[in-house]
N, C-alpha and C positions, 0 to 999 in steps of 0.2 A: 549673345545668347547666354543667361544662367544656367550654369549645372545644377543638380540636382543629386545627394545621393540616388536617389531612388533612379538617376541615370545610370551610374557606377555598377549599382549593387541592386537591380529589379527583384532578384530571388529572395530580400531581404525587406520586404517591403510592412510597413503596421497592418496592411491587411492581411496579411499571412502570420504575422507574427501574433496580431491581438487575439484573434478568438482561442488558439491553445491557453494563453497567460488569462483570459477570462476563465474558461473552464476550469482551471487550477485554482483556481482563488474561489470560485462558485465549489465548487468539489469542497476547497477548506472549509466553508460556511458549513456544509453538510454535517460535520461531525464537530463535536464538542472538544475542545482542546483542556478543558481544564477539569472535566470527567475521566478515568480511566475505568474499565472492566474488565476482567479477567476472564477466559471461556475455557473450560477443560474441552480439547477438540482430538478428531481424528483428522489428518490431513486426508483430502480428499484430489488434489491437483496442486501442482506448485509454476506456476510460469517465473520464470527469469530472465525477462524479455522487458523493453522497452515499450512506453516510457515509463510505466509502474510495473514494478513487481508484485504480483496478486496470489496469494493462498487462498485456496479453494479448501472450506472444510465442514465436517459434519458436528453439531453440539446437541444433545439429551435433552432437552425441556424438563422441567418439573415435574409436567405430567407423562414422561416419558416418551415422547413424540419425539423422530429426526430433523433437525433443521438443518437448512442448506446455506452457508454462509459464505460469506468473503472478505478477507483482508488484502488494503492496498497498502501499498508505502514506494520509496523512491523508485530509482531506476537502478539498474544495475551495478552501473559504474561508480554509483555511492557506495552502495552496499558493500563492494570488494573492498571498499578501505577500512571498513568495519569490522570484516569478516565472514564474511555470506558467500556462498559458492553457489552454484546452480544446480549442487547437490543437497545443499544444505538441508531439505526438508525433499520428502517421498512420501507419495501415496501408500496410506496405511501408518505415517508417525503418531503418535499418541504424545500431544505436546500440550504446553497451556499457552495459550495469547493471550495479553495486555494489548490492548488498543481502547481507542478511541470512539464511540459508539457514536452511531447515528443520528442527528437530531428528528427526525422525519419517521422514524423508524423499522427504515428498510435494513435488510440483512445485510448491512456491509458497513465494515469499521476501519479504522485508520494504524493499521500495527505497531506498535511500540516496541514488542519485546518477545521473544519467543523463547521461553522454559522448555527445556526437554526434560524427559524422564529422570535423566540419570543428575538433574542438576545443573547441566551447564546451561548457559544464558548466552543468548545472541540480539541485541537492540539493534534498534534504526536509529537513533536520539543522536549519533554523534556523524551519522553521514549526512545529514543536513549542514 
């Protein structure tokens, strides 16, 4: 009789594994890597939670209307090599974002960088 990994090691199988690593790579499609934009925002929610980290935030329009946004980026355990805590950003921070914008153009972008008020700068670009 031939083994098989997939004898060994069942919980580890391409069927289990392939659809997350499609969605990842369909998700990248989504946004424009070689666009950035800037959003003066209000945070609105911050998750620090697996598998992406996601900001929930408010931005102004032109004609003065609220929009409801969303930036994603890694997972946590990037992030802390970086610098990012799971305080790092609160409901009610007045920040700017660089990200990644939408190709499609639903309200959600790919985070690059987060400006706070007073100057300091916290990226994603090096936890990859």
């Amino acid at each position: 009789m031939k083994a098989s990994c997939q004898d060994f090691f069942p919980f580890f199988s391409a069927s289990s594994w392939f659809p997350s690593r499609c969605s990842l790579i369909t998700e990248m499609r989504l946004t424009t890597c070689r666009r950035r934009t800037s959003y003066k925002a209000t945070v609105t929610k911050y998750e620090y939670t697996n598998p992406h980290t996601q900001v929930y935030f408010d931005v102004t329009d032109d004609k003065g209307n609220l929009e409801h946004w969303v930036a994603e980026t890694t997972n946590p355990g990037m992030l802390n090599r970086v610098g990012w805590t799971r305080d790092t950003l609160k409901a009610g921070d007045q920040v700017t974002l660089i990200a990644n914008p939408n190709k499609v153009g639903a309200r959600v972008v790919f985070l690059q960088k987060v400006v706070f008020t007073d100057g300091k700068e916290l990226t994603t670009a090096k936890a990859f």
